[in-house]
N, C-alpha and C positions, 0 to 999 in steps of 0.2 A: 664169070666169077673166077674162073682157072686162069684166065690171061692175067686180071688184077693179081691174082697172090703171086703169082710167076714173076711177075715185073717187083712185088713188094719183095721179093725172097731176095732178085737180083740187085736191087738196091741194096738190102739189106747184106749182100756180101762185098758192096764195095762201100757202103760208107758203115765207119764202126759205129755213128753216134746214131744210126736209127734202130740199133737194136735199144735202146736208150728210152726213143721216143716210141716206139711201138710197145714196149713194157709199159710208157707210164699212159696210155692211151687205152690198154687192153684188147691191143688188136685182136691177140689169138682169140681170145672172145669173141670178140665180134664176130669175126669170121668164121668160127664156130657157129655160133649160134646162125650167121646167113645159110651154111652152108646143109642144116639142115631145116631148114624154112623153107629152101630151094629145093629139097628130094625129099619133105612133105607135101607141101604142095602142089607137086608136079609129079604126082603117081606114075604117068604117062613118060615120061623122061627116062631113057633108055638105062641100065644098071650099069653097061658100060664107061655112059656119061658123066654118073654119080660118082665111080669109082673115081673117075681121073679127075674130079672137082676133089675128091678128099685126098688125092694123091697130091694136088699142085698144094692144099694147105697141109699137107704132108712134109711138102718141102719145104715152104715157110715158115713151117716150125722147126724142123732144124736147122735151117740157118738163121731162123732169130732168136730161140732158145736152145742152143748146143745142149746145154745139162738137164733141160727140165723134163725129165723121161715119164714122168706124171701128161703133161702135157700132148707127148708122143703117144702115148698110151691111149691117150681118151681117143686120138684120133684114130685108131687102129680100132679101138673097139665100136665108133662110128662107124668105120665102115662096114665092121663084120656085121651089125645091128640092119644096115640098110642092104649087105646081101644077105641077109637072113642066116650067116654063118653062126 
């Protein structure tokens, strides 16, 4: 999941017209929403792991939504939620 948002982010800062198509698709959603499907489900899955899955759509959100600090937000407080912060 970290390698796909990695590679989405990297597109996303060389081509301008997919911040375009990833707003009208609802990425950040999406991957939201996978990303904690993937560290309910997998209780077993190291904290470590979790962390840098929310860090790679970390970075997919600001390089596909620069201004939306709403969006920035929620993921921050995902991850504090799954280290128990």
């Amino acid at each position: 999941m970290s390698s796909l948002m990695d590679r989405l982010a990297a597109y996303a800062q060389r081509t301008h017209e997919a911040t375009g198509q990833f707003e009208q698709t609802v990425a950040f959603e999406k991957l939201q929403e996978a990303c904690g499907k993937i560290s309910e489900s997998h209780a077993e899955m190291p904290l470590a792991e979790v962390i840098a899955m929310y860090g790679s759509l970390l970075d997919f959100t600001v390089n596909v939504y620069k201004n939306d600090l709403g969006s920035i937000d929620s993921v921050l407080e995902a991850c504090c939620k799954v280290g128990g912060w």
